[in-house]
N, C-alpha and C positions, 0 to 999 in steps of 0.2 A: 854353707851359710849358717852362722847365729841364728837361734832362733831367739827372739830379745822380749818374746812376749810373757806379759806377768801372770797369763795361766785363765783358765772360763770363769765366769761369774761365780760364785759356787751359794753366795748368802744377799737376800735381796730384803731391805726394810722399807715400808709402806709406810709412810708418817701421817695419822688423818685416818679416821674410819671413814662413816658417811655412804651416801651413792659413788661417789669417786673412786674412796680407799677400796670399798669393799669389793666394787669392780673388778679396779685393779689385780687384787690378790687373789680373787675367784678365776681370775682369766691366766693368770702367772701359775695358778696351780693344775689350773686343768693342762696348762700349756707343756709344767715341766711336770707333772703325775708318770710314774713309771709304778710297778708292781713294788717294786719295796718300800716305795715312799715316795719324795719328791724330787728328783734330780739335783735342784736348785732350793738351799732354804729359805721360804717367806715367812716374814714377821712382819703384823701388821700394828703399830702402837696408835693405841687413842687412848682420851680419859672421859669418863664419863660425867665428870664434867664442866666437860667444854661441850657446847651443842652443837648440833650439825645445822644446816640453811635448811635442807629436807625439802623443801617445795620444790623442787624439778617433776610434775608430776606427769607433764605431757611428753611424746615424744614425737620422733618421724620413723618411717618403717623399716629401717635399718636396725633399727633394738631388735626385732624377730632373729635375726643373722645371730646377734649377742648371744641369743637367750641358747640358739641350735647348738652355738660355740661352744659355751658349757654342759652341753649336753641334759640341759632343763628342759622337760618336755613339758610345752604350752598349757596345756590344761593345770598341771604343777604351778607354772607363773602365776596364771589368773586367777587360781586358787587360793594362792600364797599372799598375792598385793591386790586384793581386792581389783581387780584391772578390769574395765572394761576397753572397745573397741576405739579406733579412731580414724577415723577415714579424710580429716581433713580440719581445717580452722576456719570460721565464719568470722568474718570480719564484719559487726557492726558499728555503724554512726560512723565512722571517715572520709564519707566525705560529706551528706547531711543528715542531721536526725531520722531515723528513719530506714538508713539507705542501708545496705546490706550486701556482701559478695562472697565466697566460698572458695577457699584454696584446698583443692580435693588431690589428693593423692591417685592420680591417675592420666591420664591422656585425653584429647578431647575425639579423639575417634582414629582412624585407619589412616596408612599413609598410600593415597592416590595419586598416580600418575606423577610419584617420586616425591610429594612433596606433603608434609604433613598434613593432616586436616584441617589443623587450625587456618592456615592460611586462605584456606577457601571459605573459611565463614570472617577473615579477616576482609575478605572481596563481599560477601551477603554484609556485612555491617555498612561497609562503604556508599553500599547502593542504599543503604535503608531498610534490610528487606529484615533484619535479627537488632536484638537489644542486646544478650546475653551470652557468653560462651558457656553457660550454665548446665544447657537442658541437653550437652555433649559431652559433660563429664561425669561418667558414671559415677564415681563416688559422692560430687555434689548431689544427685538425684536421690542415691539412696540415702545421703544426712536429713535430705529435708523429709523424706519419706518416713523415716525412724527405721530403717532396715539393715540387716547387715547378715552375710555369709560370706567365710572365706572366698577366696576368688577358685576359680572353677582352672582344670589345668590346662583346657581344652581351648586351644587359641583363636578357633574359629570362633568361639560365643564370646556377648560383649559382653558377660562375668568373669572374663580372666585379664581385663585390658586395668587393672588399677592394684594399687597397694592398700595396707595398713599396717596400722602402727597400737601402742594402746597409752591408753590413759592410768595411772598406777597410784600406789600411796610410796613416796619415796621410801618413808621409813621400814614399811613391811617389805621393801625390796632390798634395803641393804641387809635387815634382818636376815631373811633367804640368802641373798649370797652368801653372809656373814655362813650360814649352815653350813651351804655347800663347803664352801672354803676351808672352812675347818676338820670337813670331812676330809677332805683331800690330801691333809695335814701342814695348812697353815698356823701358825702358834700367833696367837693375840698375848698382846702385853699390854695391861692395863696401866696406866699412867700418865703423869703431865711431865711436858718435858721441860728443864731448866735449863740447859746448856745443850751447843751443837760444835761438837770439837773436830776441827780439822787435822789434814794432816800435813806438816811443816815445809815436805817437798816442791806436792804437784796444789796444794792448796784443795784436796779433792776432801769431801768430808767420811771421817772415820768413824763416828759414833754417834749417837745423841745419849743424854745424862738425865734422868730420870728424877723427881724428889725423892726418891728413897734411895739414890745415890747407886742402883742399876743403870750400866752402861750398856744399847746397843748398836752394836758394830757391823757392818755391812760391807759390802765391796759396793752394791748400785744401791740409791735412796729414789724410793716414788716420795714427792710430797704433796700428799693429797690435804694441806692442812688449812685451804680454804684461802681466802681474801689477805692475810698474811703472810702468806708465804714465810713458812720458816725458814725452810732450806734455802731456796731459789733467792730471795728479796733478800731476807734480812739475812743470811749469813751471806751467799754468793753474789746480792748485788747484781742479780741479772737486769735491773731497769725496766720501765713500764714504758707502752706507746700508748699517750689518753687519744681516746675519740668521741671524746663529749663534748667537741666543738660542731659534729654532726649528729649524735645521739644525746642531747643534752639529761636525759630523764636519771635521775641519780639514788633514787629511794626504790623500795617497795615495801609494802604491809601484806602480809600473807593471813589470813583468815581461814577455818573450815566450817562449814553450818550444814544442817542436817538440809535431804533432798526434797523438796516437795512434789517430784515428778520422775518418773522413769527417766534412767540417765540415756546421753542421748549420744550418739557414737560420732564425737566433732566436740572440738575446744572451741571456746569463745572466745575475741578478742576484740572488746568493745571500746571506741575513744570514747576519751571525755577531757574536761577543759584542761588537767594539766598533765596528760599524760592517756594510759587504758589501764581496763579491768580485765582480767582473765576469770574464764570460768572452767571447771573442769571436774565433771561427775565422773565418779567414780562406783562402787557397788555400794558404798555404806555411806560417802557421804559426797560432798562438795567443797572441790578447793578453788577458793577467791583468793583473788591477791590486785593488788591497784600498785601499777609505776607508773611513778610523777617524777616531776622535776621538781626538787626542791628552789628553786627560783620561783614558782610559779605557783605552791602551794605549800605551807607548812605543816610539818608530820602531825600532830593531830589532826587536824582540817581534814587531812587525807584519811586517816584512819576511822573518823565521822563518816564521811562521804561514803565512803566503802561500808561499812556497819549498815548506812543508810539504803544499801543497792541491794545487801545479803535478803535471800527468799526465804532465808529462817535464822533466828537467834546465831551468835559464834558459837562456835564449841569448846572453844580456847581464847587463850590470851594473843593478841597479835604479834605474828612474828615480825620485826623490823628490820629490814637492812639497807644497808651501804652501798655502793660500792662507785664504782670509775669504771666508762665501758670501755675497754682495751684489750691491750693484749701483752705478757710478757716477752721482752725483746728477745729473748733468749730463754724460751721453753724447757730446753734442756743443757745446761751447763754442768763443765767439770764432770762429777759422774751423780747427777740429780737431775731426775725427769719433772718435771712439773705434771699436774693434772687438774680438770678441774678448776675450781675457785682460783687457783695456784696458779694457774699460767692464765689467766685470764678471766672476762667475764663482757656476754651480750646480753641482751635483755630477752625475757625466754619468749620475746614476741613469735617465733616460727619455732621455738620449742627444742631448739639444737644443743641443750645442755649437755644433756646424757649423750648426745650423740657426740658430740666433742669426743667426753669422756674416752669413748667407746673409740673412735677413730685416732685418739692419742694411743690408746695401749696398743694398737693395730700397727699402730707406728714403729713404738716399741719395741715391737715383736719381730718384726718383720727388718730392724735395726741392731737387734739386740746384741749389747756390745762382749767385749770380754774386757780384763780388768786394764786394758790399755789405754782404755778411751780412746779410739781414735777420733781426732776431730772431726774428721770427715762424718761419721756418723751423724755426731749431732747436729753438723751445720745443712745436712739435708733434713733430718727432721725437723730442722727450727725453718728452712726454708718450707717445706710444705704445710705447717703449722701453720705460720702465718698468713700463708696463702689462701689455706681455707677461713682463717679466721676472717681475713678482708673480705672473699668472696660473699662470707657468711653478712659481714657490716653490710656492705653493699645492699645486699639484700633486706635488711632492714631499714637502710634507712629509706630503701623507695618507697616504704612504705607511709613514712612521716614527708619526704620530699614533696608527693603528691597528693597529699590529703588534703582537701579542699573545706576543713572546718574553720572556720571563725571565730570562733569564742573562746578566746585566749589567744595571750603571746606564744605560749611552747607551740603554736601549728605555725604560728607568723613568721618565726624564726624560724621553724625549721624548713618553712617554704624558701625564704630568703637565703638561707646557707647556701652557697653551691656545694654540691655534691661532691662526694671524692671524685677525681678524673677517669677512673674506673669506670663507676656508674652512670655519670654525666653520659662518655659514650655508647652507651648500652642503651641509655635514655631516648639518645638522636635517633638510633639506628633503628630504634623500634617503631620512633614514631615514622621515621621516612618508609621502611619496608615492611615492619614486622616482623624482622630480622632479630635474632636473640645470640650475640655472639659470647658464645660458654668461654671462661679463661679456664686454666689450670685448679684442680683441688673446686673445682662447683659443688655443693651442698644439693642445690636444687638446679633439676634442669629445665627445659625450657617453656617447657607448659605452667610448672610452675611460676615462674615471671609472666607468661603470657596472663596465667589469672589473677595476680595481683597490679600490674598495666591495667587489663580492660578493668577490672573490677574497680579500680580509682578513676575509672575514665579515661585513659589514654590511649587510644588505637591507632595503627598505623594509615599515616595518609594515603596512602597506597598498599593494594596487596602486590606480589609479584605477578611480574605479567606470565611467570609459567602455570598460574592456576585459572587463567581469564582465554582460555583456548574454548572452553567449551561455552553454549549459549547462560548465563544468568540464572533461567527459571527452571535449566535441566542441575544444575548448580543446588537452587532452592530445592529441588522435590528430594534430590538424591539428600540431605541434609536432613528432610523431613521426616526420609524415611531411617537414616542414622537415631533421630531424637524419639522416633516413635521404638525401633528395637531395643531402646535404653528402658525405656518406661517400660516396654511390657514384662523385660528382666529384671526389673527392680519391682515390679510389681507379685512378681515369683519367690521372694524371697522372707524369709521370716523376719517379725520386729528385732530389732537389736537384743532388747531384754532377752528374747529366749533362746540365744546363743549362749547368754549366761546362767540359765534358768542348773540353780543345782551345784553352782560357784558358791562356796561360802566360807569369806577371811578368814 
C-alpha cells in the first residue's frame, strides 16, 4: 500500500502573544521538549504594538492541572502573577438589592443512601425547615470566613471535599509563560503582520508577511490574534454563531485601583441596571471591570458608573472593549487552530476564559494533526468545541434568565427571551425533581447549577421520593450535624492572607 501521507508537523507558528498565544506555545513546548531541542519548531509572532485584552484575571480549578502540565511549581505561579486564592464567585444584587449567593467550588456534602446530599436538603427546603445550600458547601464557608488551605488528601475529613482555582494579573502570567517558553526554545518574532499568503492547492495557509517584508512559514498556524481573527475570519472565512439574542451585554470597561482591605479568596460578580461589575483582588491590586449592554447604557455613562463603585482612585486608563458573545463556526479550519478571542467569546461572568483557552490546546493535542489535515480531525474538535461553548452559554445565561432585578430593560429582556432549548430543559427538570441532566463537554457539574438555581430562588417542587425513606427531623439533625463539622473545619484553618504571607510580584 502507498503510503500518500505528506510527512509530521515539523514547524508550528502562534499568531498573537497575550494569555492565549503564550499558553499556547508554553504548552507546544513543553509538549514537544526533547533533550536536543524541540521536536517540533514554535514561532510565536506578536508586535508590541498591538495591545493584548489582558483582563482574564479570574479562573476555575482546572488552571492548577495547566500550571502541573508545564511543569511550574505553585509557589513559582503565585510568586510570578501576583495570584491569590479562589474558592468561588459571590453573586451580588440579582435578584434584590441586597441579596447575595455563592458558587463555591465544591460539593454540598457526602452521597447517602446513593443519592447525593443535596437532594436531601432539596426535601429540608420543601418542608420549610433550611433557607440556604450555603452553610454545606465548604468553600462558601470558608469565603465568607476569610480562610483558606489547600484541601487535605484525606477523604475522610470535610477539608478534601472542594477545589480551587486563583485569581492572577493576566499580564505577569503571559510574562512567565513567555519565560518558560523561551526556555524551552520557542523563538519570538517581533512584528505586525501585513499579508497572510495561502497556498494555491488545498487553500491551506503558508506564511504570514511581516512590514519588514520577513516571511513566516509553517505547516500548522495557532491564531491567537484576538477578536479579529486573522487567520480563521478574515482570511479562512470560517463564520460566527451570534448569541446576543440571549446574552445581549456587548461592551466592557476594565479598571485596576489600589486595595483598601485584605484580598479575599472569591471574585465578585455584582448586577447592576445594565449589565455587572466584577471584582477581583489580587496581591498588589484590584481588577474592576463593568459589562453592559450597550442598548442600555452608553460607554461613558458606564465608565462613570464604574469610577463611581471603584474603593480607590484607577490606576490606569480604562480598558474598552467590544465584542459579539458567540462562537466561531469552525474553530479549526483548513490547517488554523483558533484560540481564545479567535474562536470565540463569553462574558467572563463564571470566569471560563482561560479555561477555554486551556481546554482548546487539550484539544489540540490530544488531535494533533500531521501535514495532511485530515478532516476528520478537525470536524471533531470543532464538534466538542462548540459543545462546551453552548454548554458553557447555557450556563450563563441561567444566570440573567432568572434574575429577578427590576431596574432596567437588559433584566426585562432577558427574562422574556426564552432560553436556548438546551437550558429551557434543564430549567423544568430542576424545578420538577431537582434533577441536573449533564449533556456532553459540561464546564460545570451539577452542584454547580444546583447553587446558581437555589441561589436565584429556584428549587425543585419536589425532592425525590429516594431521599423521603427516612423520618424528616432524623433528616434535619443528620444535616445539622454535616453544617456544624464544616464550621468547626473552617474554623481550623488560617486567614487567606497568610497562605500568601511571603509571595512577592
Amino acid at each position: 500500500m502507498v503510503d500518500h501521507s505528506l510527512g509530521p508537523v515539523r514547524r508550528v507558528a502562534v499568531i498573537g502573544g497575550g494569555t492565549a498565544g503564550w499558553m499556547a506555545a508554553a504548552a507546544l513546548a513543553r509538549r514537544f521538549a526533547r533533550p536536543g531541542g524541540l521536536a517540533v519548531e514554535v514561532t510565536l509572532v506578536e508586535s508590541d504594538a498591538i495591545g493584548t485584552v489582558g483582563v482574564g484575571e479570574a479562573t476555575i480549578p482546572p488552571i492548577r492541572q495547566f500550571i502541573q502540565m508545564l511543569g511550574l511549581a505553585e509557589d513559582d505561579f503565585i510568586r510570578s502573577t501576583a495570584a491569590t486564592a479562589k474558592l468561588g464567585i459571590e453573586f451580588r444584587d440579582w435578584m434584590t438589592p441586597g441579596a447575595a449567593y455563592f458558587h463555591g467550588f465544591g460539593d454540598y456534602g457526602p452521597v447517602v443512601g446513593g443519592q447525593a446530599w443535596r437532594h436531601y436538603l432539596f426535601r429540608l427546603k420543601a418542608a420549610g425547615r433550611i433557607e440556604s445550600l450555603e452553610p454545606w458547601s465548604l468553600p462558601a464557608v470558608m469565603a465568607r470566613a476569610g480562610r483558606f488551605a489547600p484541601p487535605v488528601d484525606d477523604p475522610r475529613s470535610a477539608l478534601s471535599h472542594y477545589a480551587y482555582a486563583f485569581q492572577f494579573d493576566a499580564g505577569l502570567f503571559a510574562r512567565r509563560l513567555r519565560s518558560l517558553a523561551e526556555d524551552l526554545g520557542v523563538a519570538r518574532c517581533e512584528g505586525r503582520i501585513v499579508e497572510v499568503l495561502q497556498e494555491g492547492d488545498r487553500g491551506h495557509v503558508s506564511s504570514v508577511r511581516l512590514e519588514d517584508g520577513r516571511q513566516i512559514a509553517a505547516d500548522l498556524f495557532i491564531d491567537c490574534s484576538g477578536f479579529r481573527g486573522l487567520l480563521i475570519e478574515q482570511t479562512l472565512k470560517a463564520g460566527y454563531e451570534d448569541w446576543s439574542r440571549w446574552l445581549p451585554c456587548d461592551r466592557a470597561v476594565a479598571l485596576p485601583c489600589a486595595s483598601t482591605r485584605p484580598p479575599e479568596p472569591f471574585t465578585t460578580a455584582r448586577a447592576r441596571a445594565a449589565g455587572w461589575q466584577w471584582r477581583i483582588p489580587l496581591q498588589h491590586r484590584v481588577g474592576n471591570g463593568y459589562v453592559y449592554s450597550s442598548a442600555f447604557i452608553d460607554d461613558d455613562a458606564a465608565v462613570a458608573d464604574l469610577i463611581g463603585e471603584l474603593e480607590s482612585p484607577p490606576l490606569a486608563e480604562p480598558n474598552r472593549l467590544r465584542f459579539v458573545a458567540g462562537r466561531r463556526r469552525e474553530a479549526w479550519k483548513s490547517n488554523v487552530v483558533s484560540l481564545g478571542l479567535a474562536s470565540g467569546f463569553l462574558e467572563p461572568l463564571e470566569s471560563t476564559s482561560i479555561n477555554l483557552i486551556q481546554n482548546g490546546i487539550g484539544r489540540l493535542l490530544e488531535l494533533f494533526p500531521d501535514r495532511d489535515f485530515d478532516p476528520a480531525l478537525a470536524r471533531e474538535y470543532n464538534r466538542r468545541s462548540a459543545g462546551e461553548l453552548e454548554r458553557i452559554r447555557d450556563f450563563i445565561v441561567l444566570h440573567y434568565h432568572l434574575a429577578q432585578r427590576t431596574d432596567g430593560e437588559l433584566w426585562r429582556h432577558c427574562r422574556e427571551t426564552p432560553p436556548p432549548d438546551s437550558l429551557q430543559d434543564k430549567i423544568e427538570l430542576f424545578r420538577a425533581r431537582g434533577e441536573i441532566a449533564l449533556l456532553d463537554d459540561e464546564s460545570f457539574r451539577e452542584d454547580s447549577w444546583a447553587a446558581v438555581f437555589t441561589g436565584l430562588g429556584v428549587w425543585p417542587r419536589k425532592a425525590t421520593p429516594l431521599v423521603g425513606l427516612d423520618p424528616l427531623d432524623t433528616v434535619e439533625r443528620q444535616a445539622s450535624r454535616f453544617a456544624d463539622l464544616i464550621r468547626q473545619a473552617v474554623s481550623s484553618l488560617p486567614a487567606h492572607t497568610a497562605h500568601f504571607t511571603g509571595y512577592a510580584a
